[in-house]
N, C-alpha and C positions, 0 to 999 in steps of 0.2 A: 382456856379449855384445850391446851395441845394435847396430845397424850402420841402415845408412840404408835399408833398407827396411822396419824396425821402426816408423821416423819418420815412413814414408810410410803407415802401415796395416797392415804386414803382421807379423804378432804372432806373436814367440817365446815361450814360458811354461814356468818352471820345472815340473818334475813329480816326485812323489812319490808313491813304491807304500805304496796304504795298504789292508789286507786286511783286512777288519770280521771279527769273532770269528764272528760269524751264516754267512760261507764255508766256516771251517775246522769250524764244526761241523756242517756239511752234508757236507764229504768227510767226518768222520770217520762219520759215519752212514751213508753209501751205502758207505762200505768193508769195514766192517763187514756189511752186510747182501749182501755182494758173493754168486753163484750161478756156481757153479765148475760147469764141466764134467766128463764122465768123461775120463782119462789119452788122449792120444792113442796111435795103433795102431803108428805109426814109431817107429823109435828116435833121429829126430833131429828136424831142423825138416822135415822134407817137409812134414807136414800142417798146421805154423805154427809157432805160440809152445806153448814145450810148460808143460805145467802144474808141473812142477815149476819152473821160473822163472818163472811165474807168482805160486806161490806162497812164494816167496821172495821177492821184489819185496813183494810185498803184506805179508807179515810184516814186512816190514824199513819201508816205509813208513806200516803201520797201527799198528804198535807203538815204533818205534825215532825215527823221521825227523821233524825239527825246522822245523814247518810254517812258522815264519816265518823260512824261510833265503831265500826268492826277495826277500818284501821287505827283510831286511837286504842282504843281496849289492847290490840293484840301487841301495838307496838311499846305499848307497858309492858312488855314482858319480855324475857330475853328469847330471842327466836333465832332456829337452825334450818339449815338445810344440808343434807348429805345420799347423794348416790347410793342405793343397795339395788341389788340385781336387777339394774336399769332402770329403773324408777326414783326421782328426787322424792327424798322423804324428807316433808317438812316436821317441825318437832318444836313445841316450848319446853324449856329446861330450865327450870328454875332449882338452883341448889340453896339448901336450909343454912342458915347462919351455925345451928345446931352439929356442933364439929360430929359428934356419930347418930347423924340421921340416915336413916334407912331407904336405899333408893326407891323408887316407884317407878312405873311404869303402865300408864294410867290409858285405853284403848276406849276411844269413844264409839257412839253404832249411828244407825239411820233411824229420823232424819237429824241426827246430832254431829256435831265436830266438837273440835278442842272448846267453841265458845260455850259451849254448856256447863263444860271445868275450869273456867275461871273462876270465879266464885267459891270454888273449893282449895284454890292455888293458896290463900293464907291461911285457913285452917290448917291444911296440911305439910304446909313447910314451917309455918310459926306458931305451932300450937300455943305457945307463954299466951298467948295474945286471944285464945280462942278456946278457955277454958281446958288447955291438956297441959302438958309438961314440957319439959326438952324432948325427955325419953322418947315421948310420940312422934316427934320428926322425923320426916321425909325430905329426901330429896326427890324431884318431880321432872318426870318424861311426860311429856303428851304427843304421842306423833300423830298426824293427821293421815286417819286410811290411806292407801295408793288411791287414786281417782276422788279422791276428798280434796274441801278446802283448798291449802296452798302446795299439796303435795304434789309430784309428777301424775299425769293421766298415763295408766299402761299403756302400753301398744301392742302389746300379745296376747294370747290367752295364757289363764296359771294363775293367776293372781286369786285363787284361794286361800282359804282362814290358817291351811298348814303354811304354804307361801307368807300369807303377814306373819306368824309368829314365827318363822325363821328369821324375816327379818327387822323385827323386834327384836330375838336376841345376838343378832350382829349389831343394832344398834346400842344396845347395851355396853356389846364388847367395846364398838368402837368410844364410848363416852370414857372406858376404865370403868366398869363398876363390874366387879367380880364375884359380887353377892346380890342379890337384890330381889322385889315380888314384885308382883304385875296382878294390875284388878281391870276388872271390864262391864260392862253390862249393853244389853241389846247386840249389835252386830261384834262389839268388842266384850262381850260374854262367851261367845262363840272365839273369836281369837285367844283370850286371855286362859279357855278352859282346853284348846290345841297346844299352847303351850304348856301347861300341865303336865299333859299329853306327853308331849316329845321329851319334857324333861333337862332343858338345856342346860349345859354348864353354870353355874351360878343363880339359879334361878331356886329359892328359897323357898318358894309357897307363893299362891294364888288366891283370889280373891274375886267373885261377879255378885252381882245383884240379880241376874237373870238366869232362871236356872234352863239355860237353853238344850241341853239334853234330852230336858223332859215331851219335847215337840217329838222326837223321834216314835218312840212305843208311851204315852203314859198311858197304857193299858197294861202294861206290865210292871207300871210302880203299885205303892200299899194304896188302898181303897177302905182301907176298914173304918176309919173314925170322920168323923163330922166334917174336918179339916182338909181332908184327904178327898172325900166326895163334891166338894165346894172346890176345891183347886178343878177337881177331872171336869165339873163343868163348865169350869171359867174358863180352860183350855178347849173346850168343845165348840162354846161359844163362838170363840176367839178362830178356829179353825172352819168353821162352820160358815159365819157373819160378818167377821171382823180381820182377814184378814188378806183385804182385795188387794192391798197396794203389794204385800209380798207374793202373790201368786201372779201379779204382772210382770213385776221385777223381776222377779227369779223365772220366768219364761220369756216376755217380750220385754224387754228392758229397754229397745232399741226406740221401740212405738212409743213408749208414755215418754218418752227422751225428748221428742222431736218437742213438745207442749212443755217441758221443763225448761227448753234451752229458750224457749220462743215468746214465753208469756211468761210476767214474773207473779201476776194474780194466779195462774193454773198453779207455777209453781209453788205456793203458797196455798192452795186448798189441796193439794197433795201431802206438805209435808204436815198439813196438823191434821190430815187425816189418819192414824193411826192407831192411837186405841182410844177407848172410850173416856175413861179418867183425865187422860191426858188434853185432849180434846173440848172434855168440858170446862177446864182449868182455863185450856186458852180461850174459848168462847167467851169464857167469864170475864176475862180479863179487858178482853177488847171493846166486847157489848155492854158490861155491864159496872168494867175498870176498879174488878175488883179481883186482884191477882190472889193466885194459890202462892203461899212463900216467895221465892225468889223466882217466880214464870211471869214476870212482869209481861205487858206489851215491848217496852226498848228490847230486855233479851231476849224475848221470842224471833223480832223482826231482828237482831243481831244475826244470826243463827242463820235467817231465810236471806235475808241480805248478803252474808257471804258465799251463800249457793250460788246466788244470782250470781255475783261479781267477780267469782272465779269458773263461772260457765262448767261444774262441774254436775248437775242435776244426772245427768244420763249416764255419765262414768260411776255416781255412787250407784245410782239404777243396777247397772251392769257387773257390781261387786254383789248383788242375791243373786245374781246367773251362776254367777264361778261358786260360788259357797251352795248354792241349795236348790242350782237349775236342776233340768234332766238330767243332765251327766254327775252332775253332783253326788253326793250319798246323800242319804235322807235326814232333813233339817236335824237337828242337832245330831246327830251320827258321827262316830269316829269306828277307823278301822284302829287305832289305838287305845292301848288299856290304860285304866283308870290312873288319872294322877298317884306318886308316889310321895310326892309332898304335901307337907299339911293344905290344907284347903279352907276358907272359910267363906259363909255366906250370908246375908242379909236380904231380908222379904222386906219389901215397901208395900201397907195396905191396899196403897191404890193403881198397884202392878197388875197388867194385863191377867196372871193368876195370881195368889197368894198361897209359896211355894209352902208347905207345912215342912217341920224338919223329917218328917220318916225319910222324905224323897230325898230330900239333899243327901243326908245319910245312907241311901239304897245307891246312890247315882257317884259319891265320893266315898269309899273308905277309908279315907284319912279326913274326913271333916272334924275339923279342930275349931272352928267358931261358928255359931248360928244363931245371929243376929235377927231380933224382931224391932224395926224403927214405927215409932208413935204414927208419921208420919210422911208422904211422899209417896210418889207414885216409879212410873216407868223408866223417867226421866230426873233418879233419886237425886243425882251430882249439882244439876242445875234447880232443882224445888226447893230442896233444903242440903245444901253444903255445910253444911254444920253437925248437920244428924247424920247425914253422909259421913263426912271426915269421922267423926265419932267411934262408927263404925268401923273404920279402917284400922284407927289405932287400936280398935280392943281386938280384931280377928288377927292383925300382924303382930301382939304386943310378945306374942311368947318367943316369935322367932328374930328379937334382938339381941 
C-alpha cells in the first residue's frame, strides 16, 4: 500500500490489536465486584435497561465470553493507522480481489464501531460469494471515529462531523482512490451526509440508512399520507422518551464518562440503551438466547468489550458535544446546501423512525435510490449484512 504521499512524509502503518492480560484481568475484577440495583417498578424499559437483562448480559459475559474475540476478529483483517490533523485514525482496509471494484468508505455511529461491519466486509468485497456479481464490488475503508475504538483520542475541541468528513476525504486521498462513495448511518449518517455537503474531490455519491436531517425541523417535511404521520411520531416519541442517552452526551458528556470509564456493567446498560427495537433484540438474545439476525450475544459483547478495552466510553460520549452540543447547530443541520451527487437511501423496519421516501426526497434532490429492506433495524450493518450489503450495490450500481 505505498502510494506517493507515503513518499512524500505522510505515513501509513500497519496495526495490530494487542490486549495485554493486566486489561482482561481488570474487566474480569470490576465484573465481578459489579453493585446491581433494586428490580425496576415498570414492567418494560420505561424506567431503562431492566435488571434482568442486565443480568444476563453479565452472566453470559462474566462467565461464558471469550475475551480475546475483538482482538482475533480485528486481527483477521488487514488494519491501518495514519495521522490526520493530529489525531491517529485507525482504519480496516480491505481491498476486492475484483480488479474494478468500487471504493467505499464505510463511517460507523454510537454505540457502534468498525465491529458491527464486519460481517458486511465479505459481502461487500466478494459479492461471487454472497449472491451479487463482480460488478457489485467494493473496495472497503472502515476508519474508527477520532475518540473511537483504536483511533487517537482528540485533545482539542473541533472534532465535529464537518472536521471527520474532511478528514475522511484526506484519507481517501492518502489511500489513492481518486473516485470513490461513502455510506453511514447513526453518528456516521451525520458524517457521511457532511460529506455530501462539502463535495470533495473524488467523492461520487453517498449513501445512510439514517435519515439524520430529519431530527432538525421534521415539522417541515410532508405529513400528508399514512407513512408520513407514522415517521412524525416515531420521531416524537423518540425525541420526547427515548432519547436520554443523546441529551447527556451532547451536554454533559464528561459526567456519564466518569461511570463509563469506571464500571464495565454501567458501561454496558448504557450502550444497549438506545432505541427500543434495538434493545429488545439484545434483551432477547441474552435472556431469552434467541438472537434477531446476526445481533448474537458474542457480537453484542464484541462491540461493548472493545469500548471497555480501549477506555474510550467518554471520548465517544464527548463526540455528541462537538456535533449536536450547545454550540453545535441543531441536530442534523448544516449551514451547507444539499448534496450535488447522487444520493441513495435505505429505511430498515425496525429504525428508530421508518423514513417514508417523500422525506428522503424533500431532504436530497438528487436521491437516485430508495431502498425498503424486509428487515433490520437501527443497527442495519450488523443485523443483517447481507440485506445490508444488497443494498449498497443496488443504490451505488449506477455510478460504476
Amino acid at each position: 500500500m505505498t502510494t506517493p504521499e507515503q513518499q512524500a512524509g505522510i505515513v501509513i502503518r500497519p496495526f495490530t490489536v494487542q490486549i495485554p492480560e493486566e486489561a482482561l484481568d481488570d474487566l474480569r475484577r470490576r465484573l465481578a465486584t459489579t453493585r446491581w440495583p433494586n428490580r425496576e417498578l415498570a414492567g418494560d424499559r420505561t424506567q431503562g435497561v431492566q435488571l434482568a437483562t442486565m443480568e444476563a448480559l453479565w452472566q453470559y459475559w462474566a462467565k461464558e465470553y471469550e475475551e480475546r474475540r475483538v482482538e482475533s476478529r480485528l486481527n483477521a483483517l488487514p488494519q491501518y493507522v495514519t495521522e490526520i490533523d493530529g489525531v491517529d485514525i485507525h482504519f480496516v482496509h480491505v481491498r476486492s480481489e475484483h480488479e474494478d471494484a468500487l471504493p467505499l468508505i464505510m463511517t460507523h455511529g454510537w454505540p457502534g464501531s468498525v465491529i458491527e461491519m464486519i460481517d458486511s466486509v465479505g459481502p461487500l468485497t466478494d459479492p461471487t460469494k454472497h449472491g451479487g456479481t463482480a460488478a457489485d464490488a467494493f473496495h472497503l475503508v472502515l476508519p474508527s471515529l477520532p475518540g473511537y475504538g483504536f483511533s487517537g483520542l482528540p485533545t482539542e475541541l473541533g472534532w465535529d462531523l464537518a472536521r471527520t468528513a474532511r478528514a475522511w476525504a484526506e484519507l481517501m486521498r492518502r489511500l489513492g482512490y481518486d473516485r470513490y462513495v461513502a455510506q453511514g448511518g447513526d453518528v456516521g449518517a451525520g458524517v457521511t451526509d457532511t460529506m455530501g455537503r462539502q463535495g470533495p474531490e473524488g467523492l461520487a455519491g453517498i449513501h445512510t440508512n439514517l435519515l439524520v436531517p430529519a431530527l432538525n425541523d421534521p415539522s417541515s417535511l410532508p405529513a400528508t399520507g399514512e407513512a408520513e404521520r407514522a415517521a412524525l411520531a416515531a420521531l416524537k416519541t423518540f425525541q420526547t422518551s427515548g432519547n436520554g442517552y443523546f441529551i447527556e452526551m451532547a451536554t454533559r458528556p464528561q459526567t456519564i464518562g466518569y461511570a463509563l470509564l469506571d464500571s464495565p456493567s454501567a458501561l454496558a446498560a448504557w450502550m444497549i440503551d438506545h432505541d427500543t427495537d434495538s434493545y429488545y433484540k439484545i434483551a432477547s438474545a441474552f435472556v431469552d438466547g434467541r438472537p434477531s439476525g446476526n445481533l448474537t450475544r458474542d457480537h453484542i459483547l464484541d462491540n461493548i468489550t472493545a469500548y471497555w478495552l480501549t477506555g474510550t466510553g467518554t471520548s465517544a460520549a464527548r463526540s455528541y458535544w462537538e456535533a449536536y452540543g450547545p454550540d453545535a447547530p441543531a441536530a442534523g443541520s448544516s449551514p451547507l446546501p444539499p448534496p450535488r451527487i447522487p444520493v441513495g437511501f435505505s429505511t430498515f423496519p425496525g429504525e428508530i423512525w421508518r423514513t417514508p421516501r417523500s422525506w428522503a426526497e424533500a431532504i436530497y434532490p438528487t436521491l437516485t435510490h430508495f431502498g425498503e429492506a424486509a428487515r433490520g433495524g437501527h443497527f442495519a450493518a450488523w443485523e443483517e449484512p447481507e440485506l445490508f450489503a444488497a443494498e449498497l450495490r443496488a443504490a451505488f450500481r449506477q455510478l460504476r
